[in-house]
C-alpha positions in Angstrom: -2.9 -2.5 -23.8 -2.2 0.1 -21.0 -2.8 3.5 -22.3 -0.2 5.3 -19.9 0.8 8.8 -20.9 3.8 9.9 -22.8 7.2 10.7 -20.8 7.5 13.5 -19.3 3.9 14.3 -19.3 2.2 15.5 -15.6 -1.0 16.9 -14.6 -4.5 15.6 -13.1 -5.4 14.0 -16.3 -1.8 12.0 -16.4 -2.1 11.1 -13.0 -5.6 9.6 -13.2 -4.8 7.9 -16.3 -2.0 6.2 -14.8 -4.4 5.8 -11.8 -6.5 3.5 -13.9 -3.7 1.8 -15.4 -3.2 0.7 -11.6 -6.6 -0.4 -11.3 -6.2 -3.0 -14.1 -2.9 -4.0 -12.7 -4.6 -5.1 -9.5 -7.6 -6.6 -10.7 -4.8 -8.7 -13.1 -3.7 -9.7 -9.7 0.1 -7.8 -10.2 -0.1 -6.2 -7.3 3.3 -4.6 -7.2 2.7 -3.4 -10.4 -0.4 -1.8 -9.7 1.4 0.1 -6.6 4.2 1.4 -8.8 1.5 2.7 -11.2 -0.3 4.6 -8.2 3.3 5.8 -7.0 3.7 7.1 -10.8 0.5 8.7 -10.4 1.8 10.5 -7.2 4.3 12.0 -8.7 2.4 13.7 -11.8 -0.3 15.0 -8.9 0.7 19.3 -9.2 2.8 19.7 -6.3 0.2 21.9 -4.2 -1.9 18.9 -4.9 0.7 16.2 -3.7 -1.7 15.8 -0.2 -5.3 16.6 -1.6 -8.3 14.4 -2.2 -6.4 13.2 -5.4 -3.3 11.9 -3.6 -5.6 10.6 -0.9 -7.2 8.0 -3.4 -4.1 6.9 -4.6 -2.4 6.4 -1.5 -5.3 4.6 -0.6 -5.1 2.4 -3.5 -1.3 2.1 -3.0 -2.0 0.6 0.2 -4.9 -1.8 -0.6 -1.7 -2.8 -3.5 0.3 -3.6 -1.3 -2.0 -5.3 1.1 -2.6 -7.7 -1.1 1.4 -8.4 -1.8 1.9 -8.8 1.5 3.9 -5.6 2.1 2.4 -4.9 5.5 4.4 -1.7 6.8 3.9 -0.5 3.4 0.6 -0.4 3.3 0.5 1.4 7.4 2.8 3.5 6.1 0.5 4.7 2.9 -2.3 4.5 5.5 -1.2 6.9 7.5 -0.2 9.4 4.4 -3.6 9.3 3.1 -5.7 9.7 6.9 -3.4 13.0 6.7 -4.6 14.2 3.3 -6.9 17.2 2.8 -10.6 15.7 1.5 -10.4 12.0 2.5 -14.0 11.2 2.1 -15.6 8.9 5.0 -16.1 5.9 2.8 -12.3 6.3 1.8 -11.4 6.8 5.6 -13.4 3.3 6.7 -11.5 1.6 3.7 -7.9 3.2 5.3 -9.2 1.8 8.8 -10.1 -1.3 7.5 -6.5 -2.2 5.2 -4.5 -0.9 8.6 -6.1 -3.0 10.5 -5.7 -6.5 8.2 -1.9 -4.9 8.1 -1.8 -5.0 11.7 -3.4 -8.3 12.1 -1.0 -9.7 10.1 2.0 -8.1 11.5 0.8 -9.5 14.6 0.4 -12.8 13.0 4.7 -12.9 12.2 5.3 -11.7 15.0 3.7 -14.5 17.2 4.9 -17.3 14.8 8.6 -15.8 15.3 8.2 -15.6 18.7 7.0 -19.2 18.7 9.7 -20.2 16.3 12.5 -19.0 19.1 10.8 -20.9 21.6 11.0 -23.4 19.6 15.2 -23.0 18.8 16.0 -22.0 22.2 13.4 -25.4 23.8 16.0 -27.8 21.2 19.6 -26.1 22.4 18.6 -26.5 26.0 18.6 -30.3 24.8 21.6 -30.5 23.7 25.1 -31.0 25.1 27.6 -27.8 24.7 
């Protein structure tokens, strides 16, 4: 049983529990889940600390979420949010590098196989009669 805080209630405490709420989602494998739990998170952050070292770690963990759902621009784009925090450790910077990179890879990976696939389309209609 998750053991999220009451409605309505914010804070560091809130946000962390909710944090680790997240982290069970994602080790269940319910990866969207576990993002919308870290997004949750976000938003009970105080807002002076909406782009500290706490907000780092759960963009961070947002975007290893959504990694692993396949949500690719997502994940650059909570990559990027968190590399502009204030107090983004080096072990959770080489973790940011590391999750943009896969992203990127796999960006490059559609793209490649949709360029292929035009090929493909455009190769067939030149073999056909108008």
């Amino acid at each position: 049983m998750d053991n999220l805080p009451a409605a309505g209630v914010h804070g560091r405490a809130a946000a962390e529990q909710t944090r680790l709420v997240g982290n069970r989602r994602f080790k269940a494998k319910k990866y969207d889940e576990a993002a919308g739990m870290y997004s949750q998170a976000l938003t009970m952050l105080p807002e002076l600390e909406r782009c500290g070292e706490d907000a780092s770690v759960l963009l961070g963990n947002r975007a290893a979420a959504r990694l692993a759902a396949r949500r690719y621009e997502e994940c650059l784009q909570d990559c990027q949010l968190a590399a502009a925090c204030t107090g983004v450790t080096p072990d959770l910077q080489s973790k940011l590098e590391a999750r943009k990179a896969k992203a990127m890879a796999k960006l490059q990976e559609f793209s490649q196989l949709s360029q292929e696939a035009k090929a493909a389309v455009t190769e067939r209609s030149w073999g056909q009669a108008i």
